[in-house]
C-alpha positions as YAML, in Angstrom:
chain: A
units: angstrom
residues:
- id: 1
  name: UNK
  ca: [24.92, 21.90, -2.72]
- id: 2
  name: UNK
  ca: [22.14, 23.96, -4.76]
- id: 3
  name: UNK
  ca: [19.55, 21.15, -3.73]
- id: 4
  name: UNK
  ca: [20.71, 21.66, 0.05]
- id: 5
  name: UNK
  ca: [20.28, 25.33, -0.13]
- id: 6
  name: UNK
  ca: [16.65, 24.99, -1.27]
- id: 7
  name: UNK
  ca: [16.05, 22.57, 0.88]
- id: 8
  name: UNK
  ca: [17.64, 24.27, 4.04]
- id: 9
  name: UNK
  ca: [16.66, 27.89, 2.60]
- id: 10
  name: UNK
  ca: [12.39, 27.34, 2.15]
- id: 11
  name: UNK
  ca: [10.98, 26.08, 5.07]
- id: 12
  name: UNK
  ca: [7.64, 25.56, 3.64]
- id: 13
  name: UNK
  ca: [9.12, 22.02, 1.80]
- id: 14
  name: UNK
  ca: [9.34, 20.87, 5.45]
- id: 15
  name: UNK
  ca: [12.25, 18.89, 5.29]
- id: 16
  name: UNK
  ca: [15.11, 17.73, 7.30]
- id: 17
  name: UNK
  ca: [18.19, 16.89, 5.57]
- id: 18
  name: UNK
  ca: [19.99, 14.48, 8.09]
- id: 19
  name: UNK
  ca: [22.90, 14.27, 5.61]
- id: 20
  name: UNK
  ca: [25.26, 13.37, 2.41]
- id: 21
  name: UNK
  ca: [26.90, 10.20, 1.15]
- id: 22
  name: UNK
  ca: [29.82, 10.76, -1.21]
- id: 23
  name: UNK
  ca: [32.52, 8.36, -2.24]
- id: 24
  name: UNK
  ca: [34.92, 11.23, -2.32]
- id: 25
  name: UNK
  ca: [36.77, 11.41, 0.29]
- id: 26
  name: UNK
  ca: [38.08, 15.10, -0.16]
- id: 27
  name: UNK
  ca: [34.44, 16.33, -0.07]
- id: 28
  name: UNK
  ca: [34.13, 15.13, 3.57]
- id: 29
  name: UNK
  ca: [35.17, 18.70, 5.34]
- id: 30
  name: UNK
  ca: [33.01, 20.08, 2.65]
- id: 31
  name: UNK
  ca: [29.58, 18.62, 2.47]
- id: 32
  name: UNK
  ca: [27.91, 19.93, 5.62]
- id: 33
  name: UNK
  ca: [26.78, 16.62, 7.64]
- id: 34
  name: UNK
  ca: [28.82, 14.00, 5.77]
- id: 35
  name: UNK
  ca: [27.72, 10.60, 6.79]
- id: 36
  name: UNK
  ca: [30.05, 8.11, 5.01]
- id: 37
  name: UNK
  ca: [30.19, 6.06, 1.85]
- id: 38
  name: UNK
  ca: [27.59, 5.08, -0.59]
- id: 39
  name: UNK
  ca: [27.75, 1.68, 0.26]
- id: 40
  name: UNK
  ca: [26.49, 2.96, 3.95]
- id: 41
  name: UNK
  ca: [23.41, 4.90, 2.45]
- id: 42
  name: UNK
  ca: [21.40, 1.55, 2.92]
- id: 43
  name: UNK
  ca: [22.04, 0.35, 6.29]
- id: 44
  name: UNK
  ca: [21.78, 4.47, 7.53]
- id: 45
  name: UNK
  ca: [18.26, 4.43, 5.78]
- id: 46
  name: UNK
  ca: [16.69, 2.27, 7.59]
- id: 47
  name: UNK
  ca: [18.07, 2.88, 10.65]
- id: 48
  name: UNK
  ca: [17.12, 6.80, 10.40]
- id: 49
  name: UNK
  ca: [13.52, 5.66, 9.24]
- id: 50
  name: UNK
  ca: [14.40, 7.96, 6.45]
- id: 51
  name: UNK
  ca: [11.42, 9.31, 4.14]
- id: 52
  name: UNK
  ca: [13.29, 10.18, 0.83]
- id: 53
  name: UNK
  ca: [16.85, 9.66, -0.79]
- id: 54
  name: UNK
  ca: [17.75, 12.57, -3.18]
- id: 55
  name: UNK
  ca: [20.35, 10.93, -5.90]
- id: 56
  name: UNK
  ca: [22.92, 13.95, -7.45]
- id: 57
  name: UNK
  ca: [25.95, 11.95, -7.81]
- id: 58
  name: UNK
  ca: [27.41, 12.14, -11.76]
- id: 59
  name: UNK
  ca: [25.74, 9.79, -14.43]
- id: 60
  name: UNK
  ca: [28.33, 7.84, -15.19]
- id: 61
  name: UNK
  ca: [27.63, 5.52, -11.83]
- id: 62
  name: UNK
  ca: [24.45, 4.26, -12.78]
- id: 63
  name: UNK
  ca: [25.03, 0.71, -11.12]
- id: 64
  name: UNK
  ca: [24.67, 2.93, -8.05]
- id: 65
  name: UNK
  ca: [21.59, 4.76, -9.16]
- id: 66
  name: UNK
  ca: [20.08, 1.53, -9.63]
- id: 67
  name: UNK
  ca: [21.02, -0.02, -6.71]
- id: 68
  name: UNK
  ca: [19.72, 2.35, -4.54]
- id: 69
  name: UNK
  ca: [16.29, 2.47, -6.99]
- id: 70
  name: UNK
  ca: [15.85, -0.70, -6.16]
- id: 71
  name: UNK
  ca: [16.60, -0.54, -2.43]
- id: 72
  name: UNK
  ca: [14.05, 2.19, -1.93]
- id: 73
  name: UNK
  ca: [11.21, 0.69, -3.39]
- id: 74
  name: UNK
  ca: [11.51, -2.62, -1.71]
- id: 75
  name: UNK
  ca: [11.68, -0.51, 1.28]
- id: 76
  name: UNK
  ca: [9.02, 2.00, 0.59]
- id: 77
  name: UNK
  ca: [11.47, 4.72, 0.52]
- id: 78
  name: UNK
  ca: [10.67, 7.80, -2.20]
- id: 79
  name: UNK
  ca: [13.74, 8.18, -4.59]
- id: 80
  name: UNK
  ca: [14.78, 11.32, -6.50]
- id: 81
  name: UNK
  ca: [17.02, 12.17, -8.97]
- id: 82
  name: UNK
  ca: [18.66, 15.43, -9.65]
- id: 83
  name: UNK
  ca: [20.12, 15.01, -12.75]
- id: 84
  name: UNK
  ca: [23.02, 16.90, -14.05]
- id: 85
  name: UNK
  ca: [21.43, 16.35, -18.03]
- id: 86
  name: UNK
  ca: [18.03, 14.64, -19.64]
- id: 87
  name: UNK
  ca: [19.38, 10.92, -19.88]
- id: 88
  name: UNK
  ca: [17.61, 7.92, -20.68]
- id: 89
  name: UNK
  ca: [16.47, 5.70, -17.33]
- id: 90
  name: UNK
  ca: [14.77, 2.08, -17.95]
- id: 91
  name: UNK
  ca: [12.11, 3.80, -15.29]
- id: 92
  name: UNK
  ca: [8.67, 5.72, -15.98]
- id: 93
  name: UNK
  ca: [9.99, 8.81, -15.02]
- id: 94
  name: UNK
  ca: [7.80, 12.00, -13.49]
- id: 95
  name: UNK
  ca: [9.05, 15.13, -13.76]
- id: 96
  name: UNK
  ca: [8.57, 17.34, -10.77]
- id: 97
  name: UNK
  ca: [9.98, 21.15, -9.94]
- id: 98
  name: UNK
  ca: [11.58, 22.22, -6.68]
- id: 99
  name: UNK
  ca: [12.00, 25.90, -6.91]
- id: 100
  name: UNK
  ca: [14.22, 26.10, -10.17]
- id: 101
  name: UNK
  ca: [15.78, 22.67, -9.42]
- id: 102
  name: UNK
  ca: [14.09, 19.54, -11.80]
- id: 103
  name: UNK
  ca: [13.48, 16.22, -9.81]
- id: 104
  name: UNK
  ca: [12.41, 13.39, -11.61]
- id: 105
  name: UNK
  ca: [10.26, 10.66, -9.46]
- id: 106
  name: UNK
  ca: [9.50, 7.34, -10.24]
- id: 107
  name: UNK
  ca: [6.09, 7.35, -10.23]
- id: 108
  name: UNK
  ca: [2.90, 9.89, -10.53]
- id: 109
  name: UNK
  ca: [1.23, 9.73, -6.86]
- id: 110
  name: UNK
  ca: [-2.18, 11.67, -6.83]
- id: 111
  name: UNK
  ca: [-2.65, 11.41, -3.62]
- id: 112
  name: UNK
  ca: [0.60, 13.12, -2.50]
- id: 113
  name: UNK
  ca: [-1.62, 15.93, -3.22]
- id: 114
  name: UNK
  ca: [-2.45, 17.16, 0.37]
- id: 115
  name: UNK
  ca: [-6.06, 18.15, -1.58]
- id: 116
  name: UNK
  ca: [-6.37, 14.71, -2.62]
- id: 117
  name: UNK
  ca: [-5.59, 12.94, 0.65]
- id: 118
  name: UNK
  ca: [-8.23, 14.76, 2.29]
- id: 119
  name: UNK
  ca: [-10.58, 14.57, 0.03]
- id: 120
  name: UNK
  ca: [-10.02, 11.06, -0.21]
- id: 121
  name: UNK
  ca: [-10.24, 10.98, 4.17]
- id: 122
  name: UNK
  ca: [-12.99, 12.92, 4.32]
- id: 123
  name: UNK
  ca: [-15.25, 10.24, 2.19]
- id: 124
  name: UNK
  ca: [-13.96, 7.55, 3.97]
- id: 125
  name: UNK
  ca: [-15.30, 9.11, 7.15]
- id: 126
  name: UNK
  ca: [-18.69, 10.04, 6.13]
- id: 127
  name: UNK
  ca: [-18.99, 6.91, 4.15]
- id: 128
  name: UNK
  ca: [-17.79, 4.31, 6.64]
- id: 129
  name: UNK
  ca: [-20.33, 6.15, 9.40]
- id: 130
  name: UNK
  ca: [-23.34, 5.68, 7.11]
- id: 131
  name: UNK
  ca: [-22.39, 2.03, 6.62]
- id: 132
  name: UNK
  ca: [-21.91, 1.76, 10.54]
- id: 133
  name: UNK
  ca: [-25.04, 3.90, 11.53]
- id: 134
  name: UNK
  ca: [-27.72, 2.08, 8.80]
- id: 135
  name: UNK
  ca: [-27.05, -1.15, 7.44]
- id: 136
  name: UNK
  ca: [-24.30, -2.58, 9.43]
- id: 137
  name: UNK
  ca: [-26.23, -3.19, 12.73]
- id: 138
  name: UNK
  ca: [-28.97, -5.22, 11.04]
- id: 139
  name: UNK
  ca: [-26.01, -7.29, 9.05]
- id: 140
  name: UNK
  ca: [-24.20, -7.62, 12.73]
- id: 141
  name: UNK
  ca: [-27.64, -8.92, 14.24]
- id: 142
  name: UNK
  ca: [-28.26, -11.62, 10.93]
- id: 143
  name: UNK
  ca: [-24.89, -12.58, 10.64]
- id: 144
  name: UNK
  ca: [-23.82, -12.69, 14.04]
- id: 145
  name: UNK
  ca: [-26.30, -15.05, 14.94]
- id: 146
  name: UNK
  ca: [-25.94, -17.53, 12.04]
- id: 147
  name: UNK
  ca: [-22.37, -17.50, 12.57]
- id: 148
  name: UNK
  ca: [-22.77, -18.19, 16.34]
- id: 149
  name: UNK
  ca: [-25.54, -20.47, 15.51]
- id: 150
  name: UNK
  ca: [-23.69, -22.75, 12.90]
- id: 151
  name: UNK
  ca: [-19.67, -23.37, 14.23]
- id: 152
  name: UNK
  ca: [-17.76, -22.27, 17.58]
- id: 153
  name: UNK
  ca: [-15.64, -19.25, 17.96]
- id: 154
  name: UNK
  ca: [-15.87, -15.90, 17.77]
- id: 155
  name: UNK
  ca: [-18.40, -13.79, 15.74]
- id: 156
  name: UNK
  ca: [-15.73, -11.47, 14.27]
- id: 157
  name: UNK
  ca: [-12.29, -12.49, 13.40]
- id: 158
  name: UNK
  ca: [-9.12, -10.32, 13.95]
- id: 159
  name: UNK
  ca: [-5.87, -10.90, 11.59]
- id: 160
  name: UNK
  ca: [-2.91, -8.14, 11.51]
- id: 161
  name: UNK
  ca: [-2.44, -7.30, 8.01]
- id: 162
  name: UNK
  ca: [-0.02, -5.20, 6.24]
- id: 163
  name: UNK
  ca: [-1.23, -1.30, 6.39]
- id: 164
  name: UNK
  ca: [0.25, 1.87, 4.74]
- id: 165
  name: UNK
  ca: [3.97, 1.63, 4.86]
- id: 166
  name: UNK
  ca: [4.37, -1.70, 5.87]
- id: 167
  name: UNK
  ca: [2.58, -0.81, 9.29]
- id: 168
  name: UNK
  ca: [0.60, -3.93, 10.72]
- id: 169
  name: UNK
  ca: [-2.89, -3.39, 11.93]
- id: 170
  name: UNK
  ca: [-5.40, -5.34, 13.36]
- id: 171
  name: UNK
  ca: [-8.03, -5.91, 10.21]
- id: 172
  name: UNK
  ca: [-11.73, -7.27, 11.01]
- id: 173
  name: UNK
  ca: [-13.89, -9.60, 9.05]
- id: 174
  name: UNK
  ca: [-16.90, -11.62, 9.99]
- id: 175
  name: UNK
  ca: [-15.58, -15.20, 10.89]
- id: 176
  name: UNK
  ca: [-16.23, -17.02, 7.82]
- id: 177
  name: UNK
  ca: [-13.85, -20.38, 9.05]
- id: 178
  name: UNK
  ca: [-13.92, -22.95, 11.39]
- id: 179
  name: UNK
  ca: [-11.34, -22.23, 14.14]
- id: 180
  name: UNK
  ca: [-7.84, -23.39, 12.80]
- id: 181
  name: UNK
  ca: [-4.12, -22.92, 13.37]
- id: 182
  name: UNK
  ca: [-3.09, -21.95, 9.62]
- id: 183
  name: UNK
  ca: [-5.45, -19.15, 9.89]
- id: 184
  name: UNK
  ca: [-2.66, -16.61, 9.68]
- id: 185
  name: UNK
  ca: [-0.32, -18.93, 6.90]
- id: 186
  name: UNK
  ca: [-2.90, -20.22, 4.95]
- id: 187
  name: UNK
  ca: [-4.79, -18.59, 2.13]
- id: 188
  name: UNK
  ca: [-8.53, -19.53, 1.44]
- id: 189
  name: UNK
  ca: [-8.63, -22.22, -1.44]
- id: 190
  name: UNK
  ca: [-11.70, -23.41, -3.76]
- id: 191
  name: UNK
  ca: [-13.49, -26.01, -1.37]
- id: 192
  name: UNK
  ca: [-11.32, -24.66, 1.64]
- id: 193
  name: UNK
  ca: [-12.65, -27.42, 4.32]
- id: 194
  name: UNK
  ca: [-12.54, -24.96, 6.83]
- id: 195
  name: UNK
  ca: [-14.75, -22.35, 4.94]
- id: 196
  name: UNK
  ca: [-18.11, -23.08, 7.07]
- id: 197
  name: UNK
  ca: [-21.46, -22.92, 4.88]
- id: 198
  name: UNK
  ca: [-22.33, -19.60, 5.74]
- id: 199
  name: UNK
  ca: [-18.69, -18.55, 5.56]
- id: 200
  name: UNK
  ca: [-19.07, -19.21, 1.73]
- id: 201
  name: UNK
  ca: [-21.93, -17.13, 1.12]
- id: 202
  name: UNK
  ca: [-20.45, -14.30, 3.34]
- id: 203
  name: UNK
  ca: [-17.02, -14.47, 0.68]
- id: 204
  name: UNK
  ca: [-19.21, -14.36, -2.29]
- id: 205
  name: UNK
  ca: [-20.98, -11.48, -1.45]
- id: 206
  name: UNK
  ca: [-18.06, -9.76, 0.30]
- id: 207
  name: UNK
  ca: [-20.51, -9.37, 3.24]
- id: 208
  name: UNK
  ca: [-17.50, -10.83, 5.46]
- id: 209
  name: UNK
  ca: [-15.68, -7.45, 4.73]
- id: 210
  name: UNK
  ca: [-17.96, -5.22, 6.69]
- id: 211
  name: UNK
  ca: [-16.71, -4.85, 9.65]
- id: 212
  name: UNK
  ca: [-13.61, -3.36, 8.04]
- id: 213
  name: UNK
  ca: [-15.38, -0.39, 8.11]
- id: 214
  name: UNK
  ca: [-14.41, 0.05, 11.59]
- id: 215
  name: UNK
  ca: [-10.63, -0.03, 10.18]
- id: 216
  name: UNK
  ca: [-11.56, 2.76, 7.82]
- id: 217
  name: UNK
  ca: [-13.22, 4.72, 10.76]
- id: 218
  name: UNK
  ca: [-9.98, 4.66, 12.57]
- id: 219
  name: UNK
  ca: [-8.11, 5.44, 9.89]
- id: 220
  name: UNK
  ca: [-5.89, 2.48, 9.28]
- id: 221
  name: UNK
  ca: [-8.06, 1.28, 5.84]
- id: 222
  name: UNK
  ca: [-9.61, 3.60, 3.50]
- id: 223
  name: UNK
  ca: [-13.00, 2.45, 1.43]
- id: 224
  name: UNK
  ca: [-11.18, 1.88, -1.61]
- id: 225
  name: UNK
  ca: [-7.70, 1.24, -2.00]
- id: 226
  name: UNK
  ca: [-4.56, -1.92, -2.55]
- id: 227
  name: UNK
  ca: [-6.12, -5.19, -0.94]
- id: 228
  name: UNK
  ca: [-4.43, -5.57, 2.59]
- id: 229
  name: UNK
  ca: [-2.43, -8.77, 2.66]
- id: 230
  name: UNK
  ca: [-1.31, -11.29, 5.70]
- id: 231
  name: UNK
  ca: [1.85, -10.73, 7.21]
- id: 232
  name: UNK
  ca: [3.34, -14.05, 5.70]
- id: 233
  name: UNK
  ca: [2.28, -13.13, 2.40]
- id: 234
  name: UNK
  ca: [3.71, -9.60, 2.69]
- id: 235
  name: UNK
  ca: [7.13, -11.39, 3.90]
- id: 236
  name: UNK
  ca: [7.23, -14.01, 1.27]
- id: 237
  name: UNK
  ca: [6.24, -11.87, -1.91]
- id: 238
  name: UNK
  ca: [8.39, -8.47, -1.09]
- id: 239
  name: UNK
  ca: [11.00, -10.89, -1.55]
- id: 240
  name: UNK
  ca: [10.29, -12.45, -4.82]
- id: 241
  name: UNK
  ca: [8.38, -9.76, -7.09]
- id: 242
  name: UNK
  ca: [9.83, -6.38, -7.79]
- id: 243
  name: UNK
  ca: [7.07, -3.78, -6.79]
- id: 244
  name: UNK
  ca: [5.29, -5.98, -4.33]
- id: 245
  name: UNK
  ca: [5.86, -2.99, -1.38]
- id: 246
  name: UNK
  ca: [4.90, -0.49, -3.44]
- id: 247
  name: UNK
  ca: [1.37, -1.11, -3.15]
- id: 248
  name: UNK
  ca: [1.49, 0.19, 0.56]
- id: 249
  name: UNK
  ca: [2.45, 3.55, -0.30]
- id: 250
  name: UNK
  ca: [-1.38, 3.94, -0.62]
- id: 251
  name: UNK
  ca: [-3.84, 2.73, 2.69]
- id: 252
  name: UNK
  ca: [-5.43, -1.18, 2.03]
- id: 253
  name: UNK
  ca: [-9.13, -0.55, 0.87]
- id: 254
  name: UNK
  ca: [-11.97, -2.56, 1.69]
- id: 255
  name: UNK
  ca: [-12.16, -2.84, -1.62]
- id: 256
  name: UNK
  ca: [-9.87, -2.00, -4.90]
- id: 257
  name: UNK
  ca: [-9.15, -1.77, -8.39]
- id: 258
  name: UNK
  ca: [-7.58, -5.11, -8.55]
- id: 259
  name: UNK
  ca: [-10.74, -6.96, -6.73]
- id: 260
  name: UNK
  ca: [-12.96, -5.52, -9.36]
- id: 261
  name: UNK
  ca: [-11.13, -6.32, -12.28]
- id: 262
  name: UNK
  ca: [-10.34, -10.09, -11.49]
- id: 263
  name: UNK
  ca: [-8.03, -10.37, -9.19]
- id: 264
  name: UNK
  ca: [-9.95, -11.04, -6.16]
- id: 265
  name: UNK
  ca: [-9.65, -14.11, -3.81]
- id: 266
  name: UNK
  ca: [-7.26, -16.82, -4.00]
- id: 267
  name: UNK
  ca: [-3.67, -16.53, -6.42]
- id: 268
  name: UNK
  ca: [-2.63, -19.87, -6.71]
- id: 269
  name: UNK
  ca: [0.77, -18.55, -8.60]
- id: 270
  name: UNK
  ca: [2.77, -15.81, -8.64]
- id: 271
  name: UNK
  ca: [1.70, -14.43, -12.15]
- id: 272
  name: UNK
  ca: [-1.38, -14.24, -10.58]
- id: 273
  name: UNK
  ca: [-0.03, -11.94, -7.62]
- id: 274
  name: UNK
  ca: [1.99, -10.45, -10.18]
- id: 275
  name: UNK
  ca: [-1.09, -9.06, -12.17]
- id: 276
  name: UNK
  ca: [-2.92, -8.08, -9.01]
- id: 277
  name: UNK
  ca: [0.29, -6.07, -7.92]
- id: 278
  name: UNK
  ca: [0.72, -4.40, -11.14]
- id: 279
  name: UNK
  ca: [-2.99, -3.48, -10.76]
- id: 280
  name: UNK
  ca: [-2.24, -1.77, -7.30]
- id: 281
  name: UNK
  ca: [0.40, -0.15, -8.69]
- id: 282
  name: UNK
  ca: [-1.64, 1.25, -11.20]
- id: 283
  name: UNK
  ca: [-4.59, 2.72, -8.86]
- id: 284
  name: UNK
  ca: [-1.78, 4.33, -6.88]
- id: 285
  name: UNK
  ca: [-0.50, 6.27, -9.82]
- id: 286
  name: UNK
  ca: [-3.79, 6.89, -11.53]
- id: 287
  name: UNK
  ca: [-5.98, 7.76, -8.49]
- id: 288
  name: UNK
  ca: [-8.92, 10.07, -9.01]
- id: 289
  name: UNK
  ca: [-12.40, 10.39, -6.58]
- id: 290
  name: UNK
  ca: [-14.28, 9.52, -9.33]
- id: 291
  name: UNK
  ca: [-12.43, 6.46, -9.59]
- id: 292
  name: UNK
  ca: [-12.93, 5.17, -6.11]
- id: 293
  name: UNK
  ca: [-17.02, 5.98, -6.71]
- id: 294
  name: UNK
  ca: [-16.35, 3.71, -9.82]
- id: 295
  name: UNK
  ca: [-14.50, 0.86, -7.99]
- id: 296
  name: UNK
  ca: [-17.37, 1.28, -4.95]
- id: 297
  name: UNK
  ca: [-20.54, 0.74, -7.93]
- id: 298
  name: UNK
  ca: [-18.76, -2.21, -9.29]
- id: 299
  name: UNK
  ca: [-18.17, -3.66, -5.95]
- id: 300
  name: UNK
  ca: [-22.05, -3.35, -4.48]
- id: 301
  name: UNK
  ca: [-22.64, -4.85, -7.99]
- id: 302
  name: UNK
  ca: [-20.77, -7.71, -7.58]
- id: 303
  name: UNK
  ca: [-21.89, -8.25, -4.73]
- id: 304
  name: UNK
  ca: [-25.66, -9.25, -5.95]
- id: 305
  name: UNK
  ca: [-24.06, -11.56, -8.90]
- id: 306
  name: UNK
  ca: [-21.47, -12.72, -6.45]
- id: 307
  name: UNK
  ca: [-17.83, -13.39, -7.61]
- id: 308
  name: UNK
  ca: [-16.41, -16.99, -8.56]
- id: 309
  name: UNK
  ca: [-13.25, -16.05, -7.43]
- id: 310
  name: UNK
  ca: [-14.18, -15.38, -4.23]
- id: 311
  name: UNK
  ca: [-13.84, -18.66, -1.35]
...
């Protein structure tokens, strides 16, 4: 009840408390807005859209507390604990203060910081329109033609993607493949037949990836940031690795942390998605501007040695 009052009591946390789930019965005329059971909490959740689940029940029902853990972080839903005494949790556990009232949280997010995020939006914009303005029109003009030139179909290719919160979005690349119907199933392999010759060269020097700039314009990409993935991926690998969702608590990059340290192009198994995951997760709890401008030098770089992992 403390947590409501705080809650209801300082508007300037902005939240709305929809309700309480209690398996007590006898606490339903006094919990304001009782909702039902525990075992409802999931199916209410996501049909409320709800942001953030706030966990107070006593610790001696842990198979609950980790039961709903898991639940909101396959389903990009921020989880809370207000614990009734310091007790050990098989989590990396942030401790955060609301008024008097501890919370611990899951995970460090920098750019829940509204400082950060706009920092962080505010170089995306200015950065993106330089690309746009200078070299991109010259690249359009080159590549455009070649492309054109070389195989039928269109000069730029559309795919949706998975965005921030598990949005889709329309993501842009230069057309680097001859027209095929596994486009949106099929990742590019080593050899990939329907790479075309200048499709190679525009993967290895991640020229392919500049119209994506045009995402970051409109907001639905940011320069540097979790990879975005196809929808069939996004399906297939939420299901079958642990933190997989997490990475879109952050908006796909044109670039990212995982790209530059190895993990870029094809994963032919899932330790290999694995490792890029856990590297997502990673930039997402460690962000910092001057780690973006680091991830943006060792990108351009890359780009003049060219990357063997990248067909």
């Amino acid at each position: 009840m403390e947590t409501f009052r705080v809650m209801k009591d300082d508007l300037a946390y902005g939240f709305k408390v929809m309700g309480f789930f209690d398996d007590n019965i006898s606490l339903k005329n006094v919990l304001p807005n009782y909702l039902g059971m525990t075992n409802e909490i999931e199916t209410y959740a996501l049909d409320a859209g709800i942001d953030e689940i706030y966990y107070t029940l006593p610790g001696t029902q842990d198979e609950k507390l980790v039961r709903l853990l898991s639940f909101s972080e396959k389903n990009m839903i921020r989880f809370y604990i207000v614990p009734e005494f310091y007790r050990n949790v098989k989590k990396s556990l942030v401790m955060e203060v609301m008024e008097s009232i501890p919370l611990l949280s899951v995970r460090k997010e920098p750019l829940q910081a509204a400082y950060n995020r706009l920092l962080k939006r505010a170089f995306d914009i200015v950065f993106s329109s330089i690309v746009l303005l200078t070299v991109f029109p010259i690249i359009y003009i080159i590549v455009g033609t070649i492309i054109k030139i070389t195989s039928r179909g269109s000069i730029i290719f559309k795919q949706k993607r998975t965005g921030l919160y598990g949005s889709e979005f329309e993501c842009y690349k230069f057309r680097t493949m001859h027209v095929n119907d596994q486009a949106d199933t099929k990742q590019a392999e080593k050899d990939d037949p329907r790479t075309t010759r200048v499709g190679n060269f525009l993967r290895r020097t991640n020229l392919d990836e500049f119209p994506q700039f045009f995402n970051v314009l409109l907001g639905n990409m940011s320069v540097v940031g979790p990879r975005p993935h196809m929808l069939k991926h996004t399906e297939l690998y939420s299901k079958i690795i642990d933190k997989y969702m997490i990475r879109h608590l952050a908006k796909p990059g044109v670039t990212g942390w995982a790209q530059v340290t190895g993990y870029r192009g094809e994963t032919k198994n899932l330790e290999q998605m694995e490792g890029r995951v856990k590297r997502d997760v990673w930039y997402i709890e460690n962000w910092t501007f001057f780690l973006d401008l680091k991830i943006i030098v060792v990108t351009v770089l890359n780009m003049f040695r060219g990357e063997k992992n990248a067909y």
